[in-house]
Phi, psi and omega in degrees: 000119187270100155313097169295177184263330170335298180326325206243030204242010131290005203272155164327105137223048172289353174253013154270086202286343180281341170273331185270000179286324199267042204246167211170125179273135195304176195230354194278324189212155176291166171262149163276166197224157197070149176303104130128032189299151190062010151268158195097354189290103190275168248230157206264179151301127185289138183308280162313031218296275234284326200285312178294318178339310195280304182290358163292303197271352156309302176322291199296357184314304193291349149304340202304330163280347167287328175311336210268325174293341153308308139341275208300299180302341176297315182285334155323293178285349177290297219264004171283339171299330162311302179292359208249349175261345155285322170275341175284286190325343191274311180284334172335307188292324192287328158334276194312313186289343188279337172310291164328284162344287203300018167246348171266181176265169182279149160092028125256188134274151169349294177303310180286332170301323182296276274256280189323316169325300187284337161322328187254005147122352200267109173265312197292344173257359148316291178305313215284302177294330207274345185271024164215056142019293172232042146312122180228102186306130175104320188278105153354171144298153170248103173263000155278343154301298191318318194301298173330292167317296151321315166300312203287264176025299178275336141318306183307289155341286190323314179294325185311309201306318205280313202271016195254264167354289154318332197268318214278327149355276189293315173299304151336306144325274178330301181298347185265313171324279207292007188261293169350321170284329206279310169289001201264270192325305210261352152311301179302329183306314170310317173284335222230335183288124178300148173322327210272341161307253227339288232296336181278346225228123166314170154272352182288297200288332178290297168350290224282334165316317193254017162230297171281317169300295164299336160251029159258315143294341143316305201264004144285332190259000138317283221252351158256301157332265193286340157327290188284349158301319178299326190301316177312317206277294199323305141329304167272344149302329156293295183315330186252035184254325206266274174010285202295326170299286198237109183260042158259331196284324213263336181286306166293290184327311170294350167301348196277327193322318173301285203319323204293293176320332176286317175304314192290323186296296169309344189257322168299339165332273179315339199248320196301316160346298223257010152297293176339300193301313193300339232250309181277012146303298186312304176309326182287334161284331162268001164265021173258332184288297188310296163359296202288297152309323172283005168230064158268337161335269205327306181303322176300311214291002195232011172038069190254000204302339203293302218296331171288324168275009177256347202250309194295336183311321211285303189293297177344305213278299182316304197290324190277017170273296174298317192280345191278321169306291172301007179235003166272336175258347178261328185282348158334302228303312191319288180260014170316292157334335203237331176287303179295359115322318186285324206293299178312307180294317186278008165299289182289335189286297168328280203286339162333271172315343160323309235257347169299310219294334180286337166091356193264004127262188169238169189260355174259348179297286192319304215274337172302297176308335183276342208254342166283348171272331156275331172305349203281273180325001182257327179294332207257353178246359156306305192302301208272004167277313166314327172325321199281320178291312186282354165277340171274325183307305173283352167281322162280022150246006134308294189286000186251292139021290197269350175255354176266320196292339211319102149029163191195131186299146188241176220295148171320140184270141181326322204208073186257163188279161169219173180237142224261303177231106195289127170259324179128018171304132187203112181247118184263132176238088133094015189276158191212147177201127186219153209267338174199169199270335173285351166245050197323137161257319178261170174185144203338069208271158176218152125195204194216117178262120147314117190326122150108326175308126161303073196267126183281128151288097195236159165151182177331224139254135170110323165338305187094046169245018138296309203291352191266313187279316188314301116045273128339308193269359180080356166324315176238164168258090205335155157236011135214194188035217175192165180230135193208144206237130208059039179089334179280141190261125175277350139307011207238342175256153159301167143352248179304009122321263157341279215256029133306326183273349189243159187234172172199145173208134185273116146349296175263131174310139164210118159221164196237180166320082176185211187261177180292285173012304177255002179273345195266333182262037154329307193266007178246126173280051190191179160261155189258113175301187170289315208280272190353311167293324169279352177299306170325297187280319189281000202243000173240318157127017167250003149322302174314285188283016105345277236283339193280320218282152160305323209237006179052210186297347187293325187323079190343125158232126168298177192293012182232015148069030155234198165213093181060213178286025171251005148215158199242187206288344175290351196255335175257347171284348172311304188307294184310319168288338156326291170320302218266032149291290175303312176311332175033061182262141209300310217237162172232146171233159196202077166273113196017076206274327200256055184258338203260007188231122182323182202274330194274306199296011105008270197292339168284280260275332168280303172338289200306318192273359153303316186277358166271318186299327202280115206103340197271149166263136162234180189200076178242119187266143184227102169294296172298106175351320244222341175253021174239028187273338185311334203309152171326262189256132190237134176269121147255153181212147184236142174094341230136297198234149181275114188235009186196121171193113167220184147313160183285322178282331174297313228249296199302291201328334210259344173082358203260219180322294203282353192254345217261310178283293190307342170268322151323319195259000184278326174269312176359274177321322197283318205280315167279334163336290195310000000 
């Protein structure tokens, strides 16, 4: 059975105290407790903001002509949006004068009409007239100007609508293209990191980099990217719009701009606390879930559920405290921004009407302008409404970051050797290993599994006789000496060279989501027949209890490799022995393999792996005794070190370590008897 590094990131090294010494829990966020602790967890402030900023928008580079096309339709539709209360403002106007127009008689012009107000003494209705260019005395609306006018309006609009469209497309692509990649990238990232990531990294936390994290980063450069490209255009498209009417209007419209800003600053202050406090609240509620759930056996049979809907009560009521806050102090912001918008606008209405009455505006200018002092305030409370997003966007795009830079195991030689028929030598020179350099575990271990021996590893917890099959398989990397299987240095081979030739069953079980079927031929690179699968399962003894399922080998197993109650953890590490059966490999590794299995299914099972074993290099590690005594060579080792090696009768006869455990588990066994 050929072993991916996926395979083995459940594997046994629970007897290794020295890997579990140099284990560390990540220090950037609180942790979650339980499998698959810190997902849902939203993403903290970010450290860097500005420098991730900048590597976000690095990601989009292999995107850049549609951004840039994105772009381009955004500056089209902001400014036909821009352009479109100037043109409204023109039939305003066409309105008002023809309106006017119709209270004199026919037969002056413009100019002379102005010239007669004043003459009679009317200046304020002078002034009133001279600010309408085409005002014709006698004359209505021109409602076919209007029709005109108006028509353009809606066109304009439309159009904003069609390239708006195309932009939010177009953006929506980009931004998907590029998370697509961002998940591409850190799955592979994942097959290439040595077991010694894992070994530092919650499994909550790794998850969550490559899930929660990465569509936190969707829906911000969703939800931001084209928004604030618009927000921007926007602002300067208005702003040289206000200008271009009045620029006394526009000066006075921008006073407000300090105050909004002083308002937005002070309120993101306050609200940034207590995002945090919600965010570590949240972790702290999923992680009473996970808990709960993944030991709720445990919780009925030990009748804690009070205790449990009481803790969740406590934390429930604390997160919804912090989240009412922070979002009562950030929902501040709308109308705070809007009173102080209004403040602007009655400002702009007020010296407006002056300055129509004064004849030195028009009333569609004016009526242009109020409606560009609010467009103006809505892009800028947009912008600050977002910071909140974009600091989480850039903080879970820190950690994602930071698991595509992680160190990566290293590369397969260029020119690697291969092996054409494996007999199955496997030679330890001299090796030394250590899980960090101030703690040797291994130190110049040397021996020889002779092609077809069964060699058993036994010893304390802590021994390093996991750390001895890893090893093998290259999960780590000696730090001296060398290991070679026919004489070939197995660094000299690829990965998936090696362990193509080796099978492995883990102590904890891993099957995924699919039929029994594809979970047993898992471990095979070919197709696999019917009889070959059925041979495999009768020769492990999972056949019988196959054939009681409805649905036989077809038979669904969910992502947690059961199916309600109808197969247990002994039927599924069988499954598992199965596989590596089936897989049919020179070397065999057996990490407490029978451990998930009763005493009588033992015993077929020893029987199935005698018979597997035979012809086999095997490596079988055992706490129980009693299924290794057949073995070839049996290593005990403490420290570290082969501190024993025989045969089983050869051992007991020597009185040492291994007679010292095997007589430990014998009264153990008497004692329960007993």
């Amino acid at each position: 059975m050929s072993t991916d590094d996926r395979d083995v990131t459940s594997g046994e090294r629970a007897d290794d105290s020295e890997l579990k010494a140099s284990v560390k829990p990540a220090a950037r966020r609180p942790q979650a407790h339980g499998p698959g602790g810190g997902i849902g967890m939203p993403a903290e402030k970010a450290m860097n903001f500005g420098g991730t900023l900048r590597r976000i928008v690095s990601e989009l580079r292999p995107q850049r002509v549609a951004v840039i096309v994105a772009i381009g339709f955004g500056v089209v539709s902001t400014a036909l949006v821009v352009v479109g209360p100037k043109l409204l403002g023109n039939a305003t106007n066409a309105i008002f004068e023809g309106f006017i127009g119709s209270q004199f008689e026919p037969g002056l012009t413009q100019p002379e009409l102005v010239e007669y107000l004043r003459s009679q003494g009317m200046d304020a209705q002078a002034d009133l007239i001279s600010g309408m260019p085409n005002l014709i005395p006698g004359q209505g609306i021109d409602f076919t100007r209007l029709a005109q006018l108006l028509g353009v309006v809606l066109a304009v609009y439309a159009a904003s609508f069609l390239f708006s469209w195309l932009q939010g497309r177009i953006t929506t692509k980009v931004v998907q293209q590029t998370v697509y990649d961002l998940r591409e990238r850190s799955e592979t990232k994942l097959a290439r990191l040595p077991l010694s990531y894992f070994d530092k990294q919650a499994r909550g936390e790794v998850l969550s980099r490559v899930t929660n994290d990465i569509d936190n980063i969707a829906q911000t450069l969703q939800q931001s990217l084209s928004q604030l490209i618009t927000s921007v255009l926007t602002v300067v498209g208005v702003l040289f719009m206000m200008f271009y009417i009045s620029w006394i209007l526009a000066l006075v419209a921008l006073v407000t701009i300090p105050l909004s800003a002083v308002v937005v600053a002070q309120i993101a202050k306050r609200s940034q606390p207590q995002f945090v406090e919600q965010w570590k609240r949240t972790g702290t509620v999923n992680s009473h879930v996970e808990e709960m759930y993944t030991g709720h056996s445990l919780v009925k049979v030990f009748g804690h559920e009070a205790t449990a809907r009481q803790t969740f009560e406590q934390e429930n009521t604390k997160l919804y405290e912090a989240s009412f806050k922070a979002q009562f102090i950030t929902g501040t912001i709308q109308p705070v921004m809007g009173f102080v918008s209004n403040l602007g606008y009655v400002v702009v209405a007020v010296v407006g009407g002056l300055r129509v009455a004064s004849g030195q505006m028009s009333l569609g200018d004016v009526q242009a302008f109020i409606q560009y002092s609010r467009q103006f305030s809505q892009p800028i409370t947009q912008i600050a409404s977002m910071m909140n997003l974009l600091q989480s966007g850039a903080a879970s795009a820190e950690r994602v970051f930071e698991l595509l830079d992680a160190p990566e195991e290293s590369a397969d030689p260029v020119a690697p050797a291969t092996l054409e028929t494996v007999q199955g030598r496997v030679a330890f020179e001299d090796v030394s290993f250590s899980y960090t350099p101030e703690r040797p575990l291994i130190e110049g271990l040397s021996f020889v599994a002779e092609p077809g021996q069964t060699i058993a590893i036994v010893g304390p917890t802590g021994a390093g006789k996991t750390t001895l099959v890893n090893l093998i398989m290259r999960f780590y990397e000696v730090d001296g000496g060398r290991i070679t299987i026919d004489g070939v240095d197995t660094r000299d081979l690829t990965r998936a060279g090696l362990r193509s030739n080796i099978g492995m069953v883990l102590q904890d079980t891993w099957l995924f989501g699919g039929s029994i079927a594809d979970n047993i031929s898992y471990g095979t690179h070919r197709e696999v027949t019917e009889a070959e699968l059925v041979a495999a399962a009768e020769a492990t003894h999972v056949d019988p209890f196959v054939r009681t399922l409805p649905d036989g080998y077809e038979t669904r197993l969910d992502d947690e490799g059961t199916n309600g109650t109808a197969v247990s953890a002994g039927e599924k590490q069988l499954l598992t022995i199965a596989r590596a059966f089936l897989a049919d490999p020179a070397i065999l590794i057996l990490d407490e393999a029978t451990s998930s299995v009763d005493t009588r299914t033992e015993v077929l099972v020893q029987e199935a792996m005698n018979a597997l074993r035979r012809g086999r290099t095997s490596f079988v590690i055992a706490h129980r005794l009693s299924t290794i005594r057949d073995a070839d060579i049996i290593l005990v080792m403490e420290q570290g070190s082969i501190v024993e090696k025989g045969n089983h009768d050869e051992l007991i006869a020597a009185g040492g370590a291994y007679a010292r455990l095997y007589q430990a588990q014998f009264a153990a066994a008497a004692a329960e008897v007993d």
